[in-house]
C-alpha positions in Angstrom: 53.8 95.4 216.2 52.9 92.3 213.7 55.3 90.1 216.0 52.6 91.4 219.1 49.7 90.8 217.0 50.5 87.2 215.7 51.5 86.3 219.3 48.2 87.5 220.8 46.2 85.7 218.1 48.1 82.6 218.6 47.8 82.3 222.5 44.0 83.1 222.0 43.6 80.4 218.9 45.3 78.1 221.9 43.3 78.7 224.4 40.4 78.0 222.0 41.6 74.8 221.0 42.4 73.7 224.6 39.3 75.2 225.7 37.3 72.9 222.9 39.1 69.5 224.1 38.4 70.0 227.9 35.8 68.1 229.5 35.0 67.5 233.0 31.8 66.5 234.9 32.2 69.7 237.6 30.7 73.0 236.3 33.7 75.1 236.7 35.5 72.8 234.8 33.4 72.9 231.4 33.6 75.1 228.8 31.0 78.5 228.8 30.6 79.7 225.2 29.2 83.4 225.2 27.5 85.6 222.8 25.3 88.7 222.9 25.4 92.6 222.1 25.9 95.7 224.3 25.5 99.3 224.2 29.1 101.0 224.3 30.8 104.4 223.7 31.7 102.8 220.6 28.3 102.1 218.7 26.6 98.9 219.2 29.4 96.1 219.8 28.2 92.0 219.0 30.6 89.7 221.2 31.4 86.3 221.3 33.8 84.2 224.0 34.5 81.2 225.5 35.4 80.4 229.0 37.2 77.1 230.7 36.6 76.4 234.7 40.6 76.4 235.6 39.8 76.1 239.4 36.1 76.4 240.9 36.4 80.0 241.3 38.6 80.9 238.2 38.1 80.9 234.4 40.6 81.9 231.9 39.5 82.2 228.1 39.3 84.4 225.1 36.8 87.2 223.1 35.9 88.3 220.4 34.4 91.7 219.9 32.9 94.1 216.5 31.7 97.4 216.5 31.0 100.0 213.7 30.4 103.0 214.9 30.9 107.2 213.6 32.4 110.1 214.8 33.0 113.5 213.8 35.4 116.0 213.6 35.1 119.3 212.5 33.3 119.4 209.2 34.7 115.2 208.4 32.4 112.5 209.6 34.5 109.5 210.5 33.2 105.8 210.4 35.1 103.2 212.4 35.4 99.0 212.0 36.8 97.8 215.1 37.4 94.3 215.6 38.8 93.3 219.4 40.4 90.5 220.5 41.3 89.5 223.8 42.2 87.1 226.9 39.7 86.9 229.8 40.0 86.3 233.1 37.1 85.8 235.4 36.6 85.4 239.3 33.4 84.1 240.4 31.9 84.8 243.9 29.6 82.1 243.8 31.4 79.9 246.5 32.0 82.1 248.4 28.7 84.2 248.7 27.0 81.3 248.2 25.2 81.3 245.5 22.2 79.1 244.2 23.4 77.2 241.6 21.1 79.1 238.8 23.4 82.1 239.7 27.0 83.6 238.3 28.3 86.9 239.7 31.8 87.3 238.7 34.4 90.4 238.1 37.3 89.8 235.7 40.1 91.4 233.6 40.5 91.2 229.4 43.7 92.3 227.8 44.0 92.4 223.7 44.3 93.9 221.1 41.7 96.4 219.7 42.1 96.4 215.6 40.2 99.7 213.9 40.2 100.6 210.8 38.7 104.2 209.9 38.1 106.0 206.5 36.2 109.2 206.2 32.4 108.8 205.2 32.1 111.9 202.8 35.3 111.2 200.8 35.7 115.2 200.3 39.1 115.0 201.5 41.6 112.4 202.3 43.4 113.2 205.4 44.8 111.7 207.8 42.6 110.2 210.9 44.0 112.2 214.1 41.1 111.6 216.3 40.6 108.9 219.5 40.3 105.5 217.3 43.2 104.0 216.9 44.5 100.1 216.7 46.1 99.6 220.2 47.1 97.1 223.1 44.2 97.5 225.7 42.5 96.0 229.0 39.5 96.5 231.0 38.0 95.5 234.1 34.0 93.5 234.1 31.7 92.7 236.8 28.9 90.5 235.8 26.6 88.0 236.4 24.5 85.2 234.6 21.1 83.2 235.1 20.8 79.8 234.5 17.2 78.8 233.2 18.6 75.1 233.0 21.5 73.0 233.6 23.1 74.4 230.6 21.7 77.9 229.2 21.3 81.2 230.7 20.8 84.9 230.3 24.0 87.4 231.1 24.6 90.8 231.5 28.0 92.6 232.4 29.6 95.8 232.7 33.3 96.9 231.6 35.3 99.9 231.6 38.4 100.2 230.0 39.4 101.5 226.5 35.7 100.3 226.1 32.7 101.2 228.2 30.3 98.9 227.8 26.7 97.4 229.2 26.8 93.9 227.7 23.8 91.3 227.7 23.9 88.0 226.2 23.0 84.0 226.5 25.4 81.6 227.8 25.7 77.7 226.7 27.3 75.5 229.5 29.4 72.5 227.6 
């Protein structure tokens, strides 16, 4: 399992780097940093990512992800650190609907690795966690979409369901 996890971390740590040394005067080709909160079935996740335009239509890139959130069982109350990170893939349909360029609508996959850790809030006991939360491989499917005040900024909003089901919104920087 550690030989997963450093691989995972390592591919997204190089698509990072790559991501941060690409430049390109064509919008799909730039880099689109992402950050925001959502509202999840896991608390009140904070996300950050970054995107880089492989083709017009395609971007490939990496996420970051933290919720805390509770959950009880019985007579123990639960509380959960989960930390998420993950490869992205996006489509986006603005070519081909034909889009204004303020818009973004896009669908996409992530696949990662979802890291929890869990300790029981009252400390009456000390058993062991047999509940939903546990660390895991994972990946969901998104549908989204962004609007671009200016060249560069916009607002963003996005919808996944996986191991996760979330309603995400958030600002996006265009580099």
């Amino acid at each position: 399992m550690k030989k997963i996890e450093f691989i995972l971390i390592t591919a997204t740590l190089a698509i990072f780097y790559n991501n941060c040394l690409a430049q390109s005067n064509s919008k799909f080709d730039q880099t689109i940093l992402n950050a925001g909160f959502g509202i999840s079935n896991r608390g009140l996740p904070v996300f950050a990512s970054i995107e880089y335009g492989l083709t017009e239509d395609i971007n490939l890139g990496g996420e970051i992800l933290y919720s805390h959130f509770k959950e009880d069982i019985e007579d123990l109350n639960w509380e959960h650190n989960a930390f998420v990170f993950s490869a992205i893939v996006n489509y986006y349909f603005d070519r081909v609907l034909n889009l204004q360029n303020d818009y973004d609508l896009h669908a996409g996959l992530s696949a990662g690795f979802d890291m929890i850790s869990t300790k029981e809030k009252n400390k009456k006991y000390n058993p062991e966690y047999d509940g939903d939360y546990t660390s895991a491989l994972f990946y969901s499917f998104r549908i989204g979409g962004r609007y671009f005040f200016n060249r560069n900024m916009a607002v963003k909003s996005q919808f996944e369901i996986g191991k996760l089901i979330a309603l995400r919104f958030g600002v996006s920087w265009l580099f």
